[in-house]
N, C-alpha and C positions, 0 to 999 in steps of 0.2 A: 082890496078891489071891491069891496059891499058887497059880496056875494056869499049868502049860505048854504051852506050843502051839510045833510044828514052825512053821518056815517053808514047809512045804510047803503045809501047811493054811490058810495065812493068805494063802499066793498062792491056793488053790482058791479061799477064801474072797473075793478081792480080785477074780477074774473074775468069781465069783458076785453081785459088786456093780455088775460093766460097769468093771473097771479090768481095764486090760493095763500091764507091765513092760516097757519101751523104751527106745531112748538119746534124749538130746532133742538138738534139735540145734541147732548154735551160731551164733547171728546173725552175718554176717560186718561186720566195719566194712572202710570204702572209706580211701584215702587220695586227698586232694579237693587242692586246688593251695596251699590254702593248710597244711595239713599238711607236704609236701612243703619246700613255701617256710622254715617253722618250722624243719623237720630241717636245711636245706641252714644256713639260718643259724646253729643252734648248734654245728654241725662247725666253720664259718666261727671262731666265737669259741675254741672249744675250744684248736684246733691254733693262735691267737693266744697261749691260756693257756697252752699246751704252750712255744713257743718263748720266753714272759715269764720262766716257769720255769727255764729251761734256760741262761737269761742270767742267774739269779741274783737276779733285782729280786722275783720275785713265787714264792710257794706256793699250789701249790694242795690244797686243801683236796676230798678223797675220802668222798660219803658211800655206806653201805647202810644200806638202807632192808629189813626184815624186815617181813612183815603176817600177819595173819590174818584173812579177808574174812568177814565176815556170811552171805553166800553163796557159800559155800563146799559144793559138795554131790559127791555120789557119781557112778558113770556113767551107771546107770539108776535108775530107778523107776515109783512105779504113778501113772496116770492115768488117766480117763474113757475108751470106745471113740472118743468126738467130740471131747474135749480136746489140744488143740495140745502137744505136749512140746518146749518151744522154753525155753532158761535164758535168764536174763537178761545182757546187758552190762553193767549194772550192777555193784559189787563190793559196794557196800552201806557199813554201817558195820565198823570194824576196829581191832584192835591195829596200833600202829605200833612195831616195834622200832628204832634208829637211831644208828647207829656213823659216828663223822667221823674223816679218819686223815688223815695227811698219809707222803708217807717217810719223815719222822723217828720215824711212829708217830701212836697215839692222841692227837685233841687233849685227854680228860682221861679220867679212870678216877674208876670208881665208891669 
């Protein structure tokens, strides 16, 4: 539209509508027994896959995983004076980047 506007003016503007600029803050997740349980038993298998390894019988196979989350945001922003600023746990939808390696290297190239 050709029209410039500071950022100053558009936070006045933004109080002037009943929004304030704040961090929101981050819902905490708990770890429950059975989380716990989850973790103790993939170290269990892990360090099984480490030693299979290491006798020669088995590889194992290394991935990263790269994303881009849908929600994805900044530290603060504007909201209502009575509006919660609380983000979501959620990640949303995503690009998934995804590299598998083993020691010998890449299992294949593009």
């Amino acid at each position: 539209c050709g029209v410039d506007v500071s950022l100053f003016i558009i936070g006045n503007l933004s109080k002037k509508c009943g929004l304030f600029y704040k961090n929101p803050k981050k819902q905490q997740q708990t770890l429950d027994a059975e989380r716990v349980n989850f973790i103790r038993g993939y170290l269990v298998w892990f360090a099984d896959a480490v030693r299979k390894e290491k006798a020669g019988t088995h590889v194992i196979v290394y991935m990263d995983e790269s994303c881009i989350n849908a929600n994805h945001f900044i530290q603060k922003g504007y909201y209502y004076t009575d509006q919660k600023a609380n983000r979501s746990n959620s990640k949303g939808r995503r690009l998934i980047i995804m590299h598998a390696m083993t020691h010998n290297g890449p299992l294949s190239s593009l």
